[in-house]
C-alpha positions as CSV (number, residue, x, y, z in Angstrom):
1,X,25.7,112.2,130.7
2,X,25.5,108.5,131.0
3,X,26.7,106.8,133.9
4,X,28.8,103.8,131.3
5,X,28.9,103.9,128.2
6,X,30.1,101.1,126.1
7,X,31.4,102.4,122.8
8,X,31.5,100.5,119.3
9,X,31.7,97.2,120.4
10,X,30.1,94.1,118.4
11,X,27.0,93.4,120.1
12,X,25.9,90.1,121.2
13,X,22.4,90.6,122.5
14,X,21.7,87.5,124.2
15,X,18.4,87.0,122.2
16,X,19.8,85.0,119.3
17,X,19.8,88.2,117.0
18,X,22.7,89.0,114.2
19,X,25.2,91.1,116.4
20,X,25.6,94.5,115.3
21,X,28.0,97.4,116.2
22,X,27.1,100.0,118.6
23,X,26.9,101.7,121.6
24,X,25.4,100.3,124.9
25,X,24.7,103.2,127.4
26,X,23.8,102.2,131.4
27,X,22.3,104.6,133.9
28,X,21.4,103.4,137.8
29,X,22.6,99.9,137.2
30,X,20.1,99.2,134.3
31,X,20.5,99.4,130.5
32,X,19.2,102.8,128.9
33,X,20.4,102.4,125.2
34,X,22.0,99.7,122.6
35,X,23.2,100.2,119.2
36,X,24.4,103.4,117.8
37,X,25.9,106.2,119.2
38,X,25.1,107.4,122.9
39,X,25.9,110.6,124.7
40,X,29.1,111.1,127.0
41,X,29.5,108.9,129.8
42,X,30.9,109.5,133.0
43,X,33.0,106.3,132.6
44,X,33.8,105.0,128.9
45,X,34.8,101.9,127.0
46,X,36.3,101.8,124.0
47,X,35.0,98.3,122.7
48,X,36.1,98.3,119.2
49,X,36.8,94.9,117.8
50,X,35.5,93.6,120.8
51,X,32.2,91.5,122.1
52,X,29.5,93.3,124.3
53,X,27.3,90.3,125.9
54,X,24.8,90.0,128.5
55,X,26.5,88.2,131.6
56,X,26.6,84.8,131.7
57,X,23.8,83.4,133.6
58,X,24.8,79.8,135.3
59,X,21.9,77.9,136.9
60,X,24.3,75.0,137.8
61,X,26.1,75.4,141.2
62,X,27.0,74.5,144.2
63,X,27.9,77.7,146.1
64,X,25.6,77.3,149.1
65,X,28.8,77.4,151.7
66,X,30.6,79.3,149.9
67,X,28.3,81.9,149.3
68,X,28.3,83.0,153.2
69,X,31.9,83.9,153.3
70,X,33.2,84.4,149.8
71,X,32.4,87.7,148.3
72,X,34.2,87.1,144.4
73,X,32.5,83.1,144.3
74,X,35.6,82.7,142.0
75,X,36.7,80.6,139.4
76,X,32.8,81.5,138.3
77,X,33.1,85.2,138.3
78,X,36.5,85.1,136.6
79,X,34.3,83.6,133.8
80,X,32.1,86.3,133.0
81,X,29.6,84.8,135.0
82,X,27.3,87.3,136.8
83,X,24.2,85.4,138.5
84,X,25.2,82.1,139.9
85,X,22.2,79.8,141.2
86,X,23.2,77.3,144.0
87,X,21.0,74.3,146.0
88,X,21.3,72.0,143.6
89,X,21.6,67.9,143.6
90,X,19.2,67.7,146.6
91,X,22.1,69.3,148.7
92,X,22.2,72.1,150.9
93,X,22.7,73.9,154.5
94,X,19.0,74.5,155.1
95,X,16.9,73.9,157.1
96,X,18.9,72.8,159.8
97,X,18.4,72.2,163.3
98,X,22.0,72.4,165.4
99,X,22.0,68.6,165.9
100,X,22.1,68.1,162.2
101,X,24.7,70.3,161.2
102,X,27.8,67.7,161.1
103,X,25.4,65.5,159.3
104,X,25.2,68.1,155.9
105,X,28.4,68.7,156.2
106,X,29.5,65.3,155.5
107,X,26.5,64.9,153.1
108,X,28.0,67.7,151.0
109,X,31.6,67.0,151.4
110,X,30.7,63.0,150.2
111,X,29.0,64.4,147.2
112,X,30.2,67.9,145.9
113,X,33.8,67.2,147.7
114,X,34.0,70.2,149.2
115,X,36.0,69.4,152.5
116,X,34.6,69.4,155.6
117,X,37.4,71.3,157.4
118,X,36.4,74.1,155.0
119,X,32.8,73.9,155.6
120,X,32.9,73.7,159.5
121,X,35.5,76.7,159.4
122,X,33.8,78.8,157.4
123,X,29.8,78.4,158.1
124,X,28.2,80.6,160.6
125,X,25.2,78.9,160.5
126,X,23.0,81.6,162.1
127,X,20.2,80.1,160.5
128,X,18.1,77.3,161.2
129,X,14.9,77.6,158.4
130,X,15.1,77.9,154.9
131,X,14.2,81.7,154.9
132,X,16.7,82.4,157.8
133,X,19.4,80.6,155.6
134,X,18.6,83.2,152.4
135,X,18.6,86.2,155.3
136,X,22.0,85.0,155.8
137,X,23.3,84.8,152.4
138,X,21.9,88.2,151.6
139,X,24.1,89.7,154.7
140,X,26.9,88.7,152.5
141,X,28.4,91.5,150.3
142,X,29.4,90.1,147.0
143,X,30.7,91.0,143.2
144,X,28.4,88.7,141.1
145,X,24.5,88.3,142.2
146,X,23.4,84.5,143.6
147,X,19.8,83.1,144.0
148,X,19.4,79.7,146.1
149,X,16.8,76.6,145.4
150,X,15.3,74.2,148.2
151,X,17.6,71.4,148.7
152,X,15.7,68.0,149.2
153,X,18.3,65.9,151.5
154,X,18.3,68.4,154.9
155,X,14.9,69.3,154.1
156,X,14.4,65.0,154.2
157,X,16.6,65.4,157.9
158,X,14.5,68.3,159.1
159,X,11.2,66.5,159.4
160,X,11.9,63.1,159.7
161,X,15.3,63.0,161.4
162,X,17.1,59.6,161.8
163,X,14.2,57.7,159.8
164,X,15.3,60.1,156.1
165,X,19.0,58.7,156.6
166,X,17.4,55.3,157.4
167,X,15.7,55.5,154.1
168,X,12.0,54.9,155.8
169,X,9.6,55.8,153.7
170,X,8.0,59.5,154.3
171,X,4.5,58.8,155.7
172,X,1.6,61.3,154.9
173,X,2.3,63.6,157.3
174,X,6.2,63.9,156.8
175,X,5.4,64.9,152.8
176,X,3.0,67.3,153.7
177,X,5.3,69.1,156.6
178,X,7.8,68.9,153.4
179,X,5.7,70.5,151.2
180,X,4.7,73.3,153.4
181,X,8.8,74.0,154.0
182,X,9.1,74.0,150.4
183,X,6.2,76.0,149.8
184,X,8.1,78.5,152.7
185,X,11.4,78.2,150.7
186,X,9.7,79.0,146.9
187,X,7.9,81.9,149.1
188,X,11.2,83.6,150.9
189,X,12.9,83.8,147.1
190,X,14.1,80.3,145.9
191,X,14.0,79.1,142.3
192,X,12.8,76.1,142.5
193,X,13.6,72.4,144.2
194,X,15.8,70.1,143.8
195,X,16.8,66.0,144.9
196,X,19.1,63.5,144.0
197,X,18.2,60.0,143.0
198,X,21.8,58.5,142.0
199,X,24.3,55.9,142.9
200,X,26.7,58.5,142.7
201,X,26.3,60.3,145.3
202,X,27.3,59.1,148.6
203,X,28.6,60.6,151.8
204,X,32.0,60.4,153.0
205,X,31.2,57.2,154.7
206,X,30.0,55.6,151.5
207,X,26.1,55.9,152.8
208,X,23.6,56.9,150.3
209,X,21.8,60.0,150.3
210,X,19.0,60.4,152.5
211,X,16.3,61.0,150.1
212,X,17.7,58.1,147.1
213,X,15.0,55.9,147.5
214,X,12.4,59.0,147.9
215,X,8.7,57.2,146.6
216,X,7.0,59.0,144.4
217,X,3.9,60.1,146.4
218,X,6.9,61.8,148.7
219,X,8.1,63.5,145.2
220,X,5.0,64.2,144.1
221,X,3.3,65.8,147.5
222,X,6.5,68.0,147.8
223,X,6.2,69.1,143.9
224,X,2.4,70.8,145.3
225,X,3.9,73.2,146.7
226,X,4.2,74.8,143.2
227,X,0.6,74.9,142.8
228,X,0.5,78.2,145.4
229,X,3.6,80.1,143.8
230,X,4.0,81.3,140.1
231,X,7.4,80.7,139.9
232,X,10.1,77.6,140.5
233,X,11.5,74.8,138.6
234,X,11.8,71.0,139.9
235,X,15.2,69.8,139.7
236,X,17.0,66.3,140.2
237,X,19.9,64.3,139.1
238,X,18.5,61.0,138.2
239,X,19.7,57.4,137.5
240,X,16.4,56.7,135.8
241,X,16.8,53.1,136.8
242,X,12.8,53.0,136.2
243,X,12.9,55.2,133.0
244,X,9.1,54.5,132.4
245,X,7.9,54.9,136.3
246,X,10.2,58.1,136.9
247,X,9.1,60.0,133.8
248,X,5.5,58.9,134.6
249,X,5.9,60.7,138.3
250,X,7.5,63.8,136.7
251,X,4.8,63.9,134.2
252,X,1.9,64.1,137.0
253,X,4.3,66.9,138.9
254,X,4.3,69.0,135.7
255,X,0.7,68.6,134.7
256,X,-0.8,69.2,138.3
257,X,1.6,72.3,138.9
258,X,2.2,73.9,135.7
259,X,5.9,74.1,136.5
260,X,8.9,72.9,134.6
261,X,11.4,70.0,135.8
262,X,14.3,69.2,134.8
263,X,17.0,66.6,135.0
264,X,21.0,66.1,134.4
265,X,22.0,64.2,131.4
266,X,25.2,63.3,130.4
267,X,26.3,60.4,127.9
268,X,28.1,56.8,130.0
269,X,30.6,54.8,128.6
270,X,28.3,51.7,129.8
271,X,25.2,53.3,128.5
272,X,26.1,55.1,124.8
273,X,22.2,55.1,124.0
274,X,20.9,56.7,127.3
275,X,21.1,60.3,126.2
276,X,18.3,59.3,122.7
277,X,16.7,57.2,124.6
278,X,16.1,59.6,128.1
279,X,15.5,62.6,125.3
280,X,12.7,60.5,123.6
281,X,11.1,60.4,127.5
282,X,11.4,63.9,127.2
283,X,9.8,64.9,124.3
284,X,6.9,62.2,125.2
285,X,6.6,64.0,128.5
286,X,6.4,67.5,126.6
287,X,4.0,65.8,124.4
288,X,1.8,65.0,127.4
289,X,1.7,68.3,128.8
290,X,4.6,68.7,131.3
291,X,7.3,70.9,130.8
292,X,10.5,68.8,131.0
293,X,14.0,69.6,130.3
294,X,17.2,68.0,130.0
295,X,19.8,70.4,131.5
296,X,23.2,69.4,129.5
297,X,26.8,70.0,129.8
298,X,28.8,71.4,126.9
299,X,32.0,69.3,127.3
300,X,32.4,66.3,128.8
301,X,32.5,66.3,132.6
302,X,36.4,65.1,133.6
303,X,38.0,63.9,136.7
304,X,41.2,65.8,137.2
305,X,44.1,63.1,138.2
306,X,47.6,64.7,140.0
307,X,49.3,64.7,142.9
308,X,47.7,67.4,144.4
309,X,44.5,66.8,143.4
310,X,42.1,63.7,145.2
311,X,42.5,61.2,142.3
312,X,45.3,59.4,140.8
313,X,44.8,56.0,138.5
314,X,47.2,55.0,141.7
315,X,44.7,55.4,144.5
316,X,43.2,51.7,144.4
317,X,46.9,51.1,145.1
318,X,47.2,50.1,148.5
319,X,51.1,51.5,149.3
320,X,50.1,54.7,147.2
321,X,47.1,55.4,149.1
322,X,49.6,54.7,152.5
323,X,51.0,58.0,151.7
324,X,47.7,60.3,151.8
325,X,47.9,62.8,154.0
326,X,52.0,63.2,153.9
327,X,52.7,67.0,152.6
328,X,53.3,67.2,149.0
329,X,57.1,67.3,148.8
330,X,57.6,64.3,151.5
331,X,55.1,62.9,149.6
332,X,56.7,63.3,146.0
333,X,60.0,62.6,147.5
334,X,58.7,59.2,148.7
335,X,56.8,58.3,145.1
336,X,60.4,59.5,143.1
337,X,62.2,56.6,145.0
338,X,62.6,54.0,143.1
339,X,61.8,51.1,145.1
340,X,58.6,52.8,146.0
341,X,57.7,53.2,142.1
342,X,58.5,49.5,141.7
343,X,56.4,48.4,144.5
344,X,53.2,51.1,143.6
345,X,53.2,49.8,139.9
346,X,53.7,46.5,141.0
347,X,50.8,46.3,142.7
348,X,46.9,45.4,142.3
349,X,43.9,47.6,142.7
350,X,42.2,47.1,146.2
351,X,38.5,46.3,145.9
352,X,38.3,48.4,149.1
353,X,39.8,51.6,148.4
354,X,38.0,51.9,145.0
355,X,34.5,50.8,146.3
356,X,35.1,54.5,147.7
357,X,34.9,56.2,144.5
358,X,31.7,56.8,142.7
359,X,30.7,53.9,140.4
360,X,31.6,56.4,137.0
361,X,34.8,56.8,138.3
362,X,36.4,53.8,139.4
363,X,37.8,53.2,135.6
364,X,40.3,55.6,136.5
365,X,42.5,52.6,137.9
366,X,42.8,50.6,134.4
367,X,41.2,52.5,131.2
368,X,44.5,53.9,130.1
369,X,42.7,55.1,126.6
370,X,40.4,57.4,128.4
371,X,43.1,59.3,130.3
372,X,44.5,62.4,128.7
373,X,47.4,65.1,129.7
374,X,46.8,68.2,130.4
375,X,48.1,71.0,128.7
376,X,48.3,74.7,128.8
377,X,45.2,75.8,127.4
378,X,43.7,71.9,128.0
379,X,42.1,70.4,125.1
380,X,38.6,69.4,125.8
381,X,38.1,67.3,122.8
382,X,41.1,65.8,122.3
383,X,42.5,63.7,119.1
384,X,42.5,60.1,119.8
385,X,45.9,59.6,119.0
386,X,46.2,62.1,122.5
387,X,45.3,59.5,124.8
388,X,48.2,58.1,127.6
389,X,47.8,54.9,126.0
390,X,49.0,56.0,122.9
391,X,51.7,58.4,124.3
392,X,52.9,55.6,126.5
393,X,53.3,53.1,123.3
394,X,55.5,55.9,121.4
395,X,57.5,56.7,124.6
396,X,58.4,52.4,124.7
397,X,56.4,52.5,128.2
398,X,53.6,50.6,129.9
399,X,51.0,53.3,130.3
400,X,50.9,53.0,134.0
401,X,54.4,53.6,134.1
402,X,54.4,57.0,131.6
403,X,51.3,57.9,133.7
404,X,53.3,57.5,137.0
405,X,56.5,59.0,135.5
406,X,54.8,62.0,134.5
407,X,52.8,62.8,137.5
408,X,56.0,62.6,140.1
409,X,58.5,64.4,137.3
410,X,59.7,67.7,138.6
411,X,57.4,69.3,141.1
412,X,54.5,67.1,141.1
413,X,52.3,69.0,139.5
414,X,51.3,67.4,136.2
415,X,47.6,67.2,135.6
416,X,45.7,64.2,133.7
417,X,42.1,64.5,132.6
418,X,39.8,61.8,132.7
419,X,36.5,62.2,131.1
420,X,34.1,60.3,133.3
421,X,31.2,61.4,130.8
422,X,30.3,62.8,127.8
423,X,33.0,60.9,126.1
424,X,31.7,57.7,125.2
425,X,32.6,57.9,121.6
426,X,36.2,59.9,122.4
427,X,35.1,63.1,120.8
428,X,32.1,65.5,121.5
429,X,29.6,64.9,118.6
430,X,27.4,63.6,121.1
431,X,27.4,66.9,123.0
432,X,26.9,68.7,120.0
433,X,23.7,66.5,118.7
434,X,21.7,66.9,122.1
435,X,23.1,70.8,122.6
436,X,20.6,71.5,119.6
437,X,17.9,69.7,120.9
438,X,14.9,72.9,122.4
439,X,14.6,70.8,125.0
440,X,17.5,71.2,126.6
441,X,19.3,73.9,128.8
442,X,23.0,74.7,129.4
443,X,24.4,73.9,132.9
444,X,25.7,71.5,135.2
445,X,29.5,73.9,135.6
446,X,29.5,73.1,139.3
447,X,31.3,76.1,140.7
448,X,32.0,75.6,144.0
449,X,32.3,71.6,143.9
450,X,34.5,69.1,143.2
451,X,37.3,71.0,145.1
452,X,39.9,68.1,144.0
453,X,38.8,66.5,141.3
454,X,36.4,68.9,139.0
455,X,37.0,72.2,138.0
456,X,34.3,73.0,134.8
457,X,33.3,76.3,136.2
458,X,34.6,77.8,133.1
459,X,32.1,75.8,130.6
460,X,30.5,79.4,130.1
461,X,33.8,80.5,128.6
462,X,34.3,77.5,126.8
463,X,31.1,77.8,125.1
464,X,32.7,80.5,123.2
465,X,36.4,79.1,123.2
466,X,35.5,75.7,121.3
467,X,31.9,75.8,120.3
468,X,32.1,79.0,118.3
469,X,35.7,79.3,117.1
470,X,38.5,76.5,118.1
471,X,36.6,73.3,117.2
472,X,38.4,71.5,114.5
473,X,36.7,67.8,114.9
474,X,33.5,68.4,113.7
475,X,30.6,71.3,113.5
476,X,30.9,74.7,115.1
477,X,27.8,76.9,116.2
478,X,26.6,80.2,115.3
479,X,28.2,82.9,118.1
480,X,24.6,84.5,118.6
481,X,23.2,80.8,119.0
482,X,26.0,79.9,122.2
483,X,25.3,83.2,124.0
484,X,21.7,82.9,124.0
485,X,22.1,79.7,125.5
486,X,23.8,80.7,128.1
487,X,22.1,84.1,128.8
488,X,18.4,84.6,128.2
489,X,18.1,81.0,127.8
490,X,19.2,79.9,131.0
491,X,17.4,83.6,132.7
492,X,14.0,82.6,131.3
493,X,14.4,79.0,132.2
494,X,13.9,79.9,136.1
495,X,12.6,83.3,135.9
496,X,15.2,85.5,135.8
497,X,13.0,88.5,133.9
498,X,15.3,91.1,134.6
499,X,18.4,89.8,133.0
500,X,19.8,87.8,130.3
501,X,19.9,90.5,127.3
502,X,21.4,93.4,126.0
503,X,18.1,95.6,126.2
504,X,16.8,98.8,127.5
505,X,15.4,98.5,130.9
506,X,17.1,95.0,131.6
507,X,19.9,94.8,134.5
508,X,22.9,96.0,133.7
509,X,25.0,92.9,133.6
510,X,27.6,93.0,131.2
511,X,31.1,91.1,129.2
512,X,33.0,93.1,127.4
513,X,35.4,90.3,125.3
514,X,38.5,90.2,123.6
515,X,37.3,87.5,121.4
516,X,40.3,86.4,119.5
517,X,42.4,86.3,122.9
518,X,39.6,84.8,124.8
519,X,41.0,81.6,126.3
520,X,40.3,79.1,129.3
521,X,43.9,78.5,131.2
522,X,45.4,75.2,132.5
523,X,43.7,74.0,136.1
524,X,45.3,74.9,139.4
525,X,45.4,74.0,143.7
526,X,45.6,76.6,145.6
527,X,45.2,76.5,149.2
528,X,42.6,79.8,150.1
529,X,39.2,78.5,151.3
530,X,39.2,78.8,155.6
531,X,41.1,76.6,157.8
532,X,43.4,76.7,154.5
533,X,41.4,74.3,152.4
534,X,42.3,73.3,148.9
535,X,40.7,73.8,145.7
536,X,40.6,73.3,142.2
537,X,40.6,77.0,139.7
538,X,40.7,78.0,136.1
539,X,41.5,81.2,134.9
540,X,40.5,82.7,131.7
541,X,42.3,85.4,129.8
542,X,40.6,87.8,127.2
543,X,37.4,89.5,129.4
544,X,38.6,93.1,129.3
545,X,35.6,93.9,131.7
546,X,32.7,92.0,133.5
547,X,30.3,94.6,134.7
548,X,27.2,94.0,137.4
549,X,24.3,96.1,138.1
550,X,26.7,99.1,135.6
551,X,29.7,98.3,137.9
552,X,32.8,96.7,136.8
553,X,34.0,94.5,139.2
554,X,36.8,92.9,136.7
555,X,38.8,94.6,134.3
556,X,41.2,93.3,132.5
557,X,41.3,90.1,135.0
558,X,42.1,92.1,137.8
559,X,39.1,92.4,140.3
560,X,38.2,96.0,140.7
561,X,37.1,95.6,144.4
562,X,33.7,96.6,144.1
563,X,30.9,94.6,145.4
564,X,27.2,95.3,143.3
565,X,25.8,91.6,143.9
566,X,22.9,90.8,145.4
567,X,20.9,87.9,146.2
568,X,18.0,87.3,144.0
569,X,14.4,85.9,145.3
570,X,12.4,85.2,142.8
571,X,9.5,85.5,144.8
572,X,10.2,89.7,144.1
């Protein structure tokens, strides 16, 4: 008598193999049998005509508040996501001494937009080390299991205090006091490191991040702590405004440590060569004997413009941005009046309010053709012909004025997408070319950011969705091919042994998918993170059953209650 069994499903395996039909079988949270036919178990699926995958494995998130209070770490886990690894982009709550606190906080509200209300409302913050900070999250109970990485921005604070947000230079001691931290962090059960070395990221105050203009012996004396662990990857988002002198730094990391890096790469309107050209640094770094990996998005990454979300192309708009902070329907009452729409439209940008916004995003207050409504399910690769610009021109509008019109008809709550990149040639062939590169990995869904303006936690979903069945623009890919890449792909990548595939002895962490229904739902606000914070969610229908450790914790879409997840340390 089995404690699950699985019956007669199609089995993805997560290796890359042909899927089959069978039976999976799961006794004490781990996988005893797959393919054909098991005993009686104590609880049953019937999974005919239906997809039996590993759970998805996402490696790109930025849970690290979230993860102390939340115990579902939705939209993620609505997406058949069962390991979720946070601490990435440099940003994090640990170490942290109690002076510093308000100072991360704003850090990670300016960069992952997660306000700070929420964050000051809902951390404990009984931790003060690195190692203190994974005791903490591993108090939590939780559906879904979640591992943690060394954040390089508070770890910058903890040792050198008001000189990291000065941007002095670390001197000789500071980097090694870093690197023995670090060395603490990869030893207590993270996955690796990670920094930030972008324009884009700023804090709410428009400052730059404390470790942006890190040197490379900093970067480099940090990366040693690999040398006394066997485990780890080295993370960063980069600009790469020195291609040659970064990649020759992250070379000497990965020869002297053995370890992998990797970066985020995504294609830019202003750049449409930079993915080729930062691939070729890749594959010359690989060539030299250091592991490095681009770690890719499989759509393009879109601001969300509404009303209730952060952004509008309206913002720069000095008598539109007056009215922040009004509730929503004294708000929308306001914007329907139509003196107040004559005056908004009639208006100029203010150099001011958009120097606020990231430098990728500031189009958002004039490039009409790159704008997009939203739909119910949204198209991610959207026709040409789909753009505002377009729709305006049929409608006999100006496209600011559809775009307004739209936005404030009815209850306010019309979405427009925005792809800020990964659209630079307004389709996804790009995407598809550098998916198929080896040297890449999937990520970069950023559950748990972005509150208003992002919500791509469900890129695991739509790996399925588009990649393997909806696509109609160009080339689809093989369904075995897009679950590896998201399950013993992105496992192996940072060590995840234990997970990743449908095989006997592995964790039992399991979809069980209605394939044809399978489908990634509109974007929503709702108003449930503490101190009634609002956030960006997607919904999915289709998953008749997301299972963790042998225990379902969704079925049907409904959260079963229980709580299996754990957090992982990769040091065990």
């Amino acid at each position: 008598m089995h404690d699950v069994v699985i019956r007669g499903g199609t089995i993805v395996d997560g290796t890359g193999a042909p899927k089959f039909v069978g039976d999976v079988a799961i006794d004490d949270g781990k996988i005893t049998s797959v393919g054909g036919t098991a005993g009686p178990g104590k609880k049953e699926y019937d999974a005919t005509g239906k997809l039996v995958t590993p759970g998805w494995v996402d490696v790109h998130t930025h849970y690290d508040g979230q993860a102390t209070w939340d115990p579902m770490l939705a939209p993620s886990s609505w997406h058949g996501v069962t390991t979720v690894m946070f601490g990435n982009c440099g940003v994090g709550f640990a170490p942290c001494r109690p002076e510093d606190r308000d100072a991360l906080v704003d850090l990670m509200e300016g960069v992952e937009d997660i306000p700070g209300i929420v964050l000051n409302e809902g951390l404990k913050w009984d931790w003060e080390s690195f190692p203190e900070f994974l005791d903490a999250v591993e108090r939590q109970p939780r559906a879904i299991d979640v591992a943690a990485q060394v954040p390089h921005h508070p770890l910058r604070v903890y040792v050198m205090g008001q000189r990291a947000i000065d941007f002095e230079d670390a001197t000789p001691d500071d980097i090694e006091k870093m690197r023995q931290l670090t060395e603490e962090g990869l030893k207590a059960g993270a996955f690796g490191f990670t920094t930030s070395r972008t324009e884009s990221h700023r804090t709410t105050k428009g400052e730059r991040v404390p470790a942006r203009y890190a040197k490379a012996d900093e970067l480099i004396g940090i990366g040693k702590a690999f040398k006394s662990v066997d485990h780890g990857a080295f993370g960063m988002l980069n600009d790469f405004e020195d291609e040659a002198g970064e990649f020759e730094w992250m070379k000497t990391v990965g020869q002297e440590t053995g370890r992998p890096l990797w970066f985020l790469l995504t294609g830019r309107y202003s750049d449409p060569d930079r993915v080729p050209r930062l691939m070729k640094g890749v594959h010359d770094a690989r060539d030299a004997g250091a592991s490095v990996t681009a770690q890719v998005a499989n759509r393009a990454v879109g601001v969300i413009l509404g009303l209730s979300t952060s952004l509008t192309p309206f913002s720069g708009r000095p008598s539109f941005a007056a009215l922040n902070g009004l509730p929503h329907e004294e708000r929308l009452a306001k914007l329907k009046d139509p003196a107040m729409r004559a005056k908004i439209l009639a208006e100029e940008n203010s150099d001011e309010l958009l120097g606020k916004l990231p430098p990728l995003q500031r189009a958002i207050a004039t490039r009409w053709d790159r704008m997009y409504v939203m739909d119910d399910p949204p198209q991610y690769e959207p026709p040409e012909e789909a753009n505002v610009e377009t729709a305006a021109r049929s409608a006999g509008q100006e496209s600011q004025e559809f775009v307004y019109d739209f936005l404030t008809a009815g209850e306010g709550k019309g979405m427009i997408m925005f792809p800020v990149t990964n659209f630079h040639t307004g389709d996804l062939e790009p995407v598809y070319e550098v998916m198929q590169d080896p040297a890449t990995i999937i990520g970069l869904g950023d559950g748990g950011a972005h509150c208003g303006q992002i919500c791509d936690a469900s890129m695991p979903t739509f790996m399925l969705t588009h990649w393997t069945r909806d696509r109609t623009h160009g080339e689809k890919f093989p369904l075995e091919w897009a679950v590896r890449r998201i399950t013993s792909e992105t496992a192996d990548f940072f060590g995840f042994k234990d997970r990743g595939r449908l095989q006997a002895g592995k964790k039992a962490d399991v979809n069980i998918i209605d394939y044809d229904a399978l489908q990634i739902r509109r974007p929503e606000v709702i108003f449930d993170l503490p101190a009634g914070g609002r956030r960006l969610v997607q919904r999915a229908d289709g998953y008749v059953a997301t299972l963790v450790s042998g225990v379902p914790i969704f079925e049907n879409g409904e959260p079963t209650g229980a709580l299996p997840g754990k957090l992982v340390r990769a040091a065990a």
